[in-house]
N, C-alpha and C positions, 0 to 999 in steps of 0.2 A: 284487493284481499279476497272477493267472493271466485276472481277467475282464477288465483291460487292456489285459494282451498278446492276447486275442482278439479285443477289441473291433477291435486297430491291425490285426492280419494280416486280419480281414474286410475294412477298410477298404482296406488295401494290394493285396487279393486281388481286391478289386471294380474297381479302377481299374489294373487291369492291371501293376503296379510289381513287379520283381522284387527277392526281399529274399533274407537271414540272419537267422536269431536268432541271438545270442548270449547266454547266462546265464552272470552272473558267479556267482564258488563264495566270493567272498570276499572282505577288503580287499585294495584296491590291482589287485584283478583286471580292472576295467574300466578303469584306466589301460595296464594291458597291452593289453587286446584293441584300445583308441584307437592306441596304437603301430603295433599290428601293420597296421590298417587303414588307416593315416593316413599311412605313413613314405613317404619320398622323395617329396616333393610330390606323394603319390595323392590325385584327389579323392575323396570320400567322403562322403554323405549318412549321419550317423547318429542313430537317432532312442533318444532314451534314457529308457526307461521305469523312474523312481525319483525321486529328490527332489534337494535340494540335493547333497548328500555324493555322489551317483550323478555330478554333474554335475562336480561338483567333480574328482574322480577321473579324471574322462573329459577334463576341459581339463589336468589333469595328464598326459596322453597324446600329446598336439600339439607342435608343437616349432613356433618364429618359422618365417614363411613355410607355415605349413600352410594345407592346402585342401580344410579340412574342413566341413560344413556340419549344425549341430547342430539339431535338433527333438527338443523334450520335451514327453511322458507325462506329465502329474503324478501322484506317488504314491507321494511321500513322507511326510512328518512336518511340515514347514514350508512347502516348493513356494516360496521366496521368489522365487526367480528366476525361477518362471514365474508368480507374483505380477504381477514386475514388469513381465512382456512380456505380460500379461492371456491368457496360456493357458488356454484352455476344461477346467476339471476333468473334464468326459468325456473318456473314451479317444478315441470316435469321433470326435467335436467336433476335439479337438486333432490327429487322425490326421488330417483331409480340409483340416484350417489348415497342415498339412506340407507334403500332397500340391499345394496353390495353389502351394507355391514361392518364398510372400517370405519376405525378409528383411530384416535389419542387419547390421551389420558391430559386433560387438560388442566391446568394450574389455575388457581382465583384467589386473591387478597382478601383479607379481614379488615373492617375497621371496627376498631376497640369500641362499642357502644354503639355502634352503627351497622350498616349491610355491608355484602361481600358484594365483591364486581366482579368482573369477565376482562375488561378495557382499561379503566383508567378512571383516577379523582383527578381531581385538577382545580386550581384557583387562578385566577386573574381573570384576562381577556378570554380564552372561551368559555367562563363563566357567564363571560356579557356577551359573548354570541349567541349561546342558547338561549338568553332573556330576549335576547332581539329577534331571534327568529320563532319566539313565541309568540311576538308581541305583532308579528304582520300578517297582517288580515288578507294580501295576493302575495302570492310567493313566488317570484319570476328570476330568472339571472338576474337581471336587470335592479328587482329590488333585495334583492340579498346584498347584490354588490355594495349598494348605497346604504343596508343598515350596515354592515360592515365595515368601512369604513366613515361611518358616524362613529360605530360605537367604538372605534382603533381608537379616532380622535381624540374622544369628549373621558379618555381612558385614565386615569389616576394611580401611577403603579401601586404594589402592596411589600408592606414591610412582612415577613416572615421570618421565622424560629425555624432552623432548620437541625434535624437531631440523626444521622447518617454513617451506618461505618464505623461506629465508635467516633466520629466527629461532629461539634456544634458551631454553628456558625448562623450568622444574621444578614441580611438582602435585602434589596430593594426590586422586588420583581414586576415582571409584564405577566410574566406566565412561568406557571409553577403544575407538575405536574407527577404523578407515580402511574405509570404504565405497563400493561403487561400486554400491551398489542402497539404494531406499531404505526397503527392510526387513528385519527382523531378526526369529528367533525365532517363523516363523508369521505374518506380516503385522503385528508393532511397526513403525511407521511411525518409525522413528529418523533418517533422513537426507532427511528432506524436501526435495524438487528436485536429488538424484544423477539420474545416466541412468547407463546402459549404456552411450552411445555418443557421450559430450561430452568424452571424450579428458582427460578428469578423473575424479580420488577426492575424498571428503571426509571430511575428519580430524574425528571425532565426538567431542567431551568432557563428561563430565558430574562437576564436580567434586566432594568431599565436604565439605559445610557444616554436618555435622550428621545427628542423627537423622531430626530431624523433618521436614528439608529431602528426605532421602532418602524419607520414605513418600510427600512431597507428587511425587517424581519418578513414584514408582509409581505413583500414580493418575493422572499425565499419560499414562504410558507406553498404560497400559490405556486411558485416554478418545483418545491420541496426539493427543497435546500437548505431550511432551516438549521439541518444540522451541523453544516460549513459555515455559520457566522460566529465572529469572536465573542457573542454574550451568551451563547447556547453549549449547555454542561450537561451530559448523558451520566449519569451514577449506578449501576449494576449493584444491587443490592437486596435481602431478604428481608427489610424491613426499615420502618423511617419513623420518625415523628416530626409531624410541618402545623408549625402554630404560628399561624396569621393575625398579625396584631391589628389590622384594618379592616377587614371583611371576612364574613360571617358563611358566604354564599360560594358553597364550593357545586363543582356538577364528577355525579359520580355515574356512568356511562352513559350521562346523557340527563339526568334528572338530576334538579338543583334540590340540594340539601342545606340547612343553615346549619354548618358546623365550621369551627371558627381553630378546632384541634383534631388534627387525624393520626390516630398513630395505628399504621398500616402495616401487616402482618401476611411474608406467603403465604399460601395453602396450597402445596406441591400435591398435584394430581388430584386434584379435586373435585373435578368433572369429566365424565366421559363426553366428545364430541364425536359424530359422525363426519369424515371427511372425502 
């Protein structure tokens, strides 16, 4: 993070731009400092050095009608979101693709009672990926691979409400998902042909068939393939309602929430990104 943030104020320092830092002290504090920055339709160039959850926190900050213009750092844990707008993993790289000045007009979800995302809610099993890679205290290939496949195992699908399309229907899921990027998890390729900016989500299902259906998902998931197996349903739509009759613990780009009802709403162009 500290060789990051040098790389960007050399770059910002080189090409004459005058800046702020701001370091966040903790959760939810980068949604403040976007408040503070961003309220009464100020415009405001902010460039955000961390990863999904950084980003996350930051679009929790903007209110409808803001004119904000967002450029990201990678350097976090996953980076999906700037995965999905091909941001350069160097500091510098991605600091002089700011300074050019393009953009999109990027789209974000509402949940009714809850935050807006950037990526993606989602219930089941990456639910319990995120708990498990919370919970390791050395984090090597080696022991991912192994919480991962514990937590695949010891996995209990979930019953879900699904409300879609003008259509309701009931499931037995592994993994249940609404997405507006099409990665998950570190670049899992789960929502093949999402955008950012086609003013649509896509309701991701993976149903449970069994054991042995489940490890064949895994190693789609890994080869990312997922979306050529027979239990896995991609739904293109502007909004949903998924009510989980078994679990409480959904993650919404990365940070687990206890909400057990999401009913999920576009927000076409919602944020400006730099790309």
């Amino acid at each position: 993070m500290a060789e990051a943030l040098a790389k960007v104020r050399a770059e910002l320092a080189a090409n004459g731009a005058d800046f702020v830092v701001h370091e966040t002290r903790g959760a939810g504090h980068a949604t403040e400092i976007a408040a503070a920055l961003c309220g009464a339709g100020q415009e405001a160039s902010l460039i955000v050095i961390g990863g999904d959850g950084t980003i996350f926190e930051v679009v929790n900050g903007l209110d409808l009608g803001n004119r904000a213009a967002i450029g990201i750092i990678p350097a976090g844990t996953g980076n999906d979101v700037a995965r999905m707008m091909n941001i350069p993993w160097d500091a510098a790289d991605a600091a002089r693709l700011i300074l050019r000045g393009r953009s999109i007009d990027a789209d974000a979800a509402q949940i009714a009672g809850g935050p807006r995302f950037v990526s993606f809610a989602s219930y089941g099993i990456a639910t319990e990926m995120v708990l498990g890679m919370m919970s390791m205290k050395k984090k090597t290939h080696l022991s991912y691979l192994q919480m991962m496949l514990k937590r695949v195992l010891s996995f209990q699908a979930k019953a879900v409400k699904l409300e879609v399309n003008g259509q309701e229907f009931s499931l037995l899921a592994d993994f249940l998902s609404m997405h507006n990027c099409v990665c998950a998890g570190g670049g899992m390729q789960i929502a093949p042909g999402a955008r950012l900016d086609d003013g649509r989500l896509d309701l991701v299902i993976v149903e449970y068939r069994g054991f042995w259906r489940r490890m064949a998902n895994l190693i789609a998931i890994v080869t990312k393939r997922i979306h050529g197996q027979p239990n896995y349903r991609r739904i293109p739509c502007e909004a949903a309602k998924i009510h989980s009759l078994h679990e409480n613990r959904c993650t919404i780009d990365g940070e687990i929430r206890l909400m057990n009802h999401l009913e999920i709403q576009i927000l076409p162009k919602f944020v400006k990104f730099y790309i």
